[in-house]
N, C-alpha and C positions, 0 to 999 in steps of 0.2 A: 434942518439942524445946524448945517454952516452955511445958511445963506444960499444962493447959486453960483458956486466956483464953474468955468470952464470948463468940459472934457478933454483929457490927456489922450492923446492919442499915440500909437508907434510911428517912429520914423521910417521910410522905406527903406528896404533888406539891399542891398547889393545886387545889379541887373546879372553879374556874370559872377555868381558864389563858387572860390574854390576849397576844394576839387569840385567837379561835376558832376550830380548822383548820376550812379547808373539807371538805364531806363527801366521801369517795372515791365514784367509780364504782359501782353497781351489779356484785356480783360480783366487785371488788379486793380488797375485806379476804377473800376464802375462797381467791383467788387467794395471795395474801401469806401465810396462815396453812399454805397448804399447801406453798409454797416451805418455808419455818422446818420443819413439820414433815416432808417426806418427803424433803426433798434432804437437808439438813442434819442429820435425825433429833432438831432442838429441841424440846422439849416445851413446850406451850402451853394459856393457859387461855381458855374462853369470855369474850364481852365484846369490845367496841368503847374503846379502841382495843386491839390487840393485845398482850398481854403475856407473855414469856419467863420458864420457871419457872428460876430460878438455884439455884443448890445441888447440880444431879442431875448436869449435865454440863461444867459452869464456875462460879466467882462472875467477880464484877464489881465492879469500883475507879471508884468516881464521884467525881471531883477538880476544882477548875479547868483549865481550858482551858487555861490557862501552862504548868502544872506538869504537864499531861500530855504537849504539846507537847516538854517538855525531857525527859520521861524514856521517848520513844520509841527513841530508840536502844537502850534495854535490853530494849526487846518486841519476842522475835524479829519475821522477818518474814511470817510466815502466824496470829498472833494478830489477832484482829479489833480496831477501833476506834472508836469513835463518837462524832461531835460531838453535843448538846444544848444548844445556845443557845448560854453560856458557861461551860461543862461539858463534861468529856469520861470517857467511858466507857473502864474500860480493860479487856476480858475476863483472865482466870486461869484458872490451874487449882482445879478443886473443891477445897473443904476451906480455899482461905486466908484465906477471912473470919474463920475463926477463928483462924489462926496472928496475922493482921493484928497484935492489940495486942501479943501476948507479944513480936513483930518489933519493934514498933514500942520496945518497952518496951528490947530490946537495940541496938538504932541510938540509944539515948539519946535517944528523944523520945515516951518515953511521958506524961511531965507535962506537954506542951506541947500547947498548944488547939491542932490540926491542920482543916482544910478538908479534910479526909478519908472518905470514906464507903466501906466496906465494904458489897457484899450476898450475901449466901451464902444457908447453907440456907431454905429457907420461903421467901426472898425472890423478889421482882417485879422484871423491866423493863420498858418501853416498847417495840417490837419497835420498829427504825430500821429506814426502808422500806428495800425491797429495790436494790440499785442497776440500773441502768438496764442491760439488755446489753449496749449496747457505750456508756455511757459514760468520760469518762474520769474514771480516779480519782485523787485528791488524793495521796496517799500509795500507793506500787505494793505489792501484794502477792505472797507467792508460796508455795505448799505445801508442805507440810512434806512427805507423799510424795503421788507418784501415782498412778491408778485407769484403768482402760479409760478413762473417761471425762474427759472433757477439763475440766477446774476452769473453773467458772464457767458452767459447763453447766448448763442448764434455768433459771436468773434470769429470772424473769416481768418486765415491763415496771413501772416503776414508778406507781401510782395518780398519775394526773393531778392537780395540786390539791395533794397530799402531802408527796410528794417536796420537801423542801428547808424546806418549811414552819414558819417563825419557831415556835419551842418546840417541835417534832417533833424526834427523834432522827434522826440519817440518819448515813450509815457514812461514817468518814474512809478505813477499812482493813475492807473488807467479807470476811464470811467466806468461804469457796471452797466448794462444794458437789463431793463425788467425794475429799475430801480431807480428811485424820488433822487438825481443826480441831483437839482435845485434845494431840494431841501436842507442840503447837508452846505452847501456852500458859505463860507465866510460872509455876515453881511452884517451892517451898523445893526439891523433890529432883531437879531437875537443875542441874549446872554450868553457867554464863552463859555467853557466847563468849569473854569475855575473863578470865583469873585462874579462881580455884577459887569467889569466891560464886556462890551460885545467881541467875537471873535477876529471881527475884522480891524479894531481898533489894536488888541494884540498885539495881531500879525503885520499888520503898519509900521506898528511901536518898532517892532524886534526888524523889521527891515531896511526899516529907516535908521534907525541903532548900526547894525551890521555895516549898508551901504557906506555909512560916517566914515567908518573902523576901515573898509578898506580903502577910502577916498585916502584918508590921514597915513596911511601906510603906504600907499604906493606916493603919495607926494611926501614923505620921511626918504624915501630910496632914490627921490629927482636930485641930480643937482640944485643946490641954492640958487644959480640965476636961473633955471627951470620954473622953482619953485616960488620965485619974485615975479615972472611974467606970466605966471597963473592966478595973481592975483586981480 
């Protein structure tokens, strides 16, 4: 549809993140890695802390916390979500890390410096601890379809210590395990809810929108010769 743009990939995280999470439980992290992989079917790689292979069965949209905030209404509602400090995760469907720029390029905002991060193929996440079983969640979710099994079925208890943890990922919109996680995801070939664009085109739109609004804002609050050698 746009040609073959390059995949966007994340830049690496900080060797030594402050503060330092505390260390999990003895037995949490195999507990958690095997939530990701046997409920969910997520592939994972060895290593402390846990990381999600992106590319095989989703990418991931790593954006400010605002500008994801605002463009939740275009993620249905059984796509996952994740806070990161001041940062938010937005799952997709595989494959649009690379449509990203060619998208980006036809919403007219391929020349503009965006706060945008694409990770697809090859790429890495952070696994967000798992949510608690019956706690409550911030943003309600709900499955795309259903399984004998009741969504939300088998969630291990969250690692003590973990959960919530200043610079830890943790789920605004966690995934439902028993449940077509893929099908719900934002991607160029399905129609949105509302009109004929597709969902991920939207959520682009309203991201890239957002991103702009606080780029222009925080350079309104630089000094002017700040604001001259950012050009």
């Amino acid at each position: 549809m746009f040609g073959a743009p390059q995949p966007v990939t994340a830049s690496s995280s900080p060797l030594v993140p402050l503060p330092r999470r505390p260390l999990a439980p003895a037995g949490a992290s195999g507990q958690v890695r095997r939530w990701y992989e046997n409920e969910l079917a997520w592939p994972t790689v060895p290593g402390d802390p846990l990381r999600l292979v992106v590319g095989v069965r989703y990418d991931v949209l790593d954006v400010p916390a605002e500008a994801g905030h605002a463009a939740l209404r275009h993620a249905p509602p059984g796509s996952p979500v994740a806070l990161r400090g001041d940062r938010m995760l937005l799952w997709v469907a595989a494959g649009s890390a690379e449509e990203l720029p060619g998208l980006l390029e036809w919403l007219d905002w391929g020349d503009l410096p965006l706060d945008l991060v694409a990770i697809g193929a090859d790429g890495l996440v952070e696994a967000p601890s798992p949510p608690e079983p019956h706690g409550e969640r911030t943003v309600p979710s709900s499955c795309a379809s259903h399984t004998a099994a009741p969504c939300g079925a088998g969630v291990p208890p969250a690692p003590r210590g973990r959960f919530g943890s200043q610079g830890a990922a943790v789920w605004l919109r966690p995934p439902e395990p028993g449940c077509e996680v893929e099908a719900s995801l934002p991607t160029l070939s399905a129609p949105g809810g509302a009109g004929d664009a597709p969902d991920l085109v939207r959520l682009v739109s309203t991201v890239a929108t957002r991103c702009h609004r606080i780029r222009l804002r925080r350079a309104g609050a630089e000094p002017p010769a700040v604001r001259t050698q950012g050009r």
